[in-house]
C-alpha positions, 0 to 999 in steps of 0.5 A, spaced: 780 623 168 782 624 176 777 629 179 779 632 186 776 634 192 778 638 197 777 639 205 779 641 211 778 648 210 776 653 215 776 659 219 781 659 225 786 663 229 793 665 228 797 659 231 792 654 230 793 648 224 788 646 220 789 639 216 786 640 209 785 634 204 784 632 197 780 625 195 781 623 188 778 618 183 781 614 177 785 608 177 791 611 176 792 617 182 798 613 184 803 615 179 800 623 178 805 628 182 801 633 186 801 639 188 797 645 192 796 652 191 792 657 194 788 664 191 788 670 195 782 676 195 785 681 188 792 676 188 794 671 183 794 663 185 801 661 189 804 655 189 804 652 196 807 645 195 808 639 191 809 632 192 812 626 186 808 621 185 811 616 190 811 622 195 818 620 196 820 627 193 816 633 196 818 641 196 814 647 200 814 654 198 819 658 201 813 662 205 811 656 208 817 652 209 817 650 217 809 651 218 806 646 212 807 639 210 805 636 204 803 628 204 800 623 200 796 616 201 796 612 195 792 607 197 787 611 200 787 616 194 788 622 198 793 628 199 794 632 206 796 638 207 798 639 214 798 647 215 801 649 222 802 656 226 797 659 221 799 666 219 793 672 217 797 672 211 795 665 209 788 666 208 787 664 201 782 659 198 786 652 197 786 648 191 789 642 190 792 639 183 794 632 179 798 633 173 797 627 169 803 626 167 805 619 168 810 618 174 811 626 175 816 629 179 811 635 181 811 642 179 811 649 182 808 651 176 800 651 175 800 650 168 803 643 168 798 641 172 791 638 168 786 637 173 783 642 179 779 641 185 774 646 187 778 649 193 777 651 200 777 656 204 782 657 210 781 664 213 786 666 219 783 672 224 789 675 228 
């Protein structure tokens, strides 16, 4: 069993950063992928980036690619995800996942992860 949860959340500025973190329990976080995903007010949750369980393989979606960087410290049992040059549009609440798979490469699907963390809100202002 791994629970999640996430911080780091907030209400800033377009163009600021915003650090969020994900602190996970359970022996074995280190060979989980891991991935972020974010819900919009009336939208469907989105995929926002995922990492393999090594963090040698990681991957962001197209809207985010050059401004989020997804990381991982397995010996601390956190994920990272460090959003830059935050836009109004990426107001959303952020999730944080663990497929319990063993040695995941990740997934850009929701329902291949098995546990979720509670979110954080990220709200950008223009």
């Amino acid at each position: 069993q791994v629970q999640l949860v996430e911080s780091g959340g907030g209400l800033v500025q377009a163009g600021e950063s915003l650090r969020l973190a994900c602190a996970a329990s359970g022996r074995t976080f280190g060979n989980y992928a891991m991935g972020w995903f974010r819900q919009a007010p009336g939208k469907e949750r989105e995929f926002v980036a995922f990492i393999n369980w090594s963090g040698g393989s990681r991957y962001v979606a197209d809207s985010v690619k050059g401004r989020f960087t997804i990381s991982r410290d397995n010996a601390k049992k956190m994920m990272y995800l460090q959003m830059n040059s935050l836009k109004p549009e990426d107001t959303a609440v952020y999730y944080c996942a663990a497929d319990g798979s063993r040695y995941g490469l990740g997934s850009q699907q929701a329902s291949e992860y098995d546990y979720w963390g509670q979110g954080t809100q990220v709200t950008v202002s223009s």
